[in-house]
C-alpha positions, 0 to 999 in steps of 0.5 A: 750745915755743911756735910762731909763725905764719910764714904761712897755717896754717903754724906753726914754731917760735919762731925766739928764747926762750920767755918763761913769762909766767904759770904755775901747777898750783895746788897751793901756792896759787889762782894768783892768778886771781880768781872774780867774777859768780855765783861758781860757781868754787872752787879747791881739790882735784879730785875723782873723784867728786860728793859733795854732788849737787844735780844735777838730771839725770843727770851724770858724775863728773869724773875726778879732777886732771890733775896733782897734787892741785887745780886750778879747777872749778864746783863743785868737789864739785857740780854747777853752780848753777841760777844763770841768771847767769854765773861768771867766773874772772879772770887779768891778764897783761902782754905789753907786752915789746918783745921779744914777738911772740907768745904763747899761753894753755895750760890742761888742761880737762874739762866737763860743760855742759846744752848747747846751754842752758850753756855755758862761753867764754873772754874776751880783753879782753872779745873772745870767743876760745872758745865751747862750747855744743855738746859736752855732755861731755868724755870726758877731760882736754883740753888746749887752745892759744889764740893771744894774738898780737893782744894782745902788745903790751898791759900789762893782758890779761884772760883769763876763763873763763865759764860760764853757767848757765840756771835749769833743768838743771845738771850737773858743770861746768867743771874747769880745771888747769895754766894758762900764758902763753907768749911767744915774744922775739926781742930775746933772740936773740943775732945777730952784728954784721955787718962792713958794714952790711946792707940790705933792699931791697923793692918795690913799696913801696908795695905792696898784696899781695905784696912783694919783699924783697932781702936779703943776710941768710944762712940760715933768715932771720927776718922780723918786721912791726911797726905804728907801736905795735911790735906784731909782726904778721907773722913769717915765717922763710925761706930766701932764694933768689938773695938775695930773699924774697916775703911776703904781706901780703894780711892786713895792714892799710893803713899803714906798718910796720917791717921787721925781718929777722934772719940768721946774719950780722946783722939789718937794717931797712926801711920799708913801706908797705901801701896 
């Protein structure tokens, strides 16, 4: 199940539904994803052994699928080109829903790179969120998880794998299977109306660090910190003791935000201001 961040390197549970945004094993099709640059990358089935090696040191045989039958490489049945460029393989996803507060991209990956000189990256919307140009080799299938929270909110999010090779040494490559994005809704939570309205009350507002929040709101109570766009940028659930929570917003940036807080007995909404 997705997991949401409810503070420092703390992760729960998402406190609503987990949206499927994107998800594919490749077996019926490409998945929609989209090789541009060099071109290295091809979909197609996943082998366990090199048959066409225009390898020019010694690699490793991938080992064969992670689930079923095909998935993404470069190349498939070779080793990578001798390119000196960089193939990239491209998925578009939407995560503009307004009930959205976080999401993360799930893939499996095996690599066998000429590190540190290749090495393969992924891009958010051109911001780099993962860099390998250390481990030369996997000894397995991997799976990996990469938070895209910063980019819910946004309609068109790009998502690349980027491999590069230099004109020298290439070896197995990049194999990629059983990709997904996951998004964690919490519009879609049903909350009870309340008999009489509920408040949240906080202080100091305006606040720098550490802010007060008084509430009524029964149970594991859920916060949600939202910008002027929407955009969720804190959310942290706890259990409110003699009726108040604390929360740091240490990290948030200077502005004015809403306060959304959701309990087993109604949600209520302030206005805070972090200077």
């Amino acid at each position: 199940m997705l997991a949401v961040l409810v503070g420092q390197g703390v992760w729960a549970q998402c406190p609503g539904t987990t949206v499927t945004v994107f998800s594919s094993d490749f077996e019926a099709n490409n998945g929609g994803l989209v090789s541009a640059g060099f071109g290295d990358w091809q979909w197609g089935a996943t082998p366990n052994l090199l048959l066409n090696v225009t390898c020019t040191s010694t690699h490793t045989d991938p080992p064969g699928p992670y689930s079923g039958a095909n998935g993404w490489a470069t190349i498939l049945n070779d080793c990578y080109s001798n390119s000196g460029a960089t193939s990239t393989l491209g998925l578009t996803v939407d995560l503009s829903d307004p009930t959205y507060v976080a999401a993360e991209l799930n893939l499996a990956q095996w690599w066998e790179y000429f590190t540190n000189f290749d090495y393969g990256d992924i891009f958010v919307n051109g911001i780099n969120v993962y860099h390998n140009d250390t481990t030369g080799l996997s000894p397995a299938w991997q799976q990996m998880t990469i938070d895209l929270t910063p980019y819910v909110g946004q309609s068109s999010v790009l998502i690349e794998f980027s491999l590069f090779a230099t004109a020298v040494v290439n070896k197995a490559g990049w194999y990629l299977d059983d990709i997904s994005v996951t998004a964690c809704a919490v519009g879609n939570v049903a909350v009870p109306e309340a008999a009489t309205p509920l408040a949240i009350t906080t202080y100091p507002n305006p606040t720098s660090d550490v802010i007060t929040v008084g509430t009524k709101l029964t149970g594991a109570v859920t916060f949600i910190l939202s910008d002027a766009t929407g955009r969720s940028v804190l959310l942290v659930t706890q259990q409110a003791v003699n009726d108040q929570v604390q929360l740091d917003l240490s990290g948030i940036a200077p502005g004015t935000y809403t306060l959304t807080g959701i309990g087993d007995n109604g949600r209520a909404v302030s206005r805070i201001v972090r200077r």
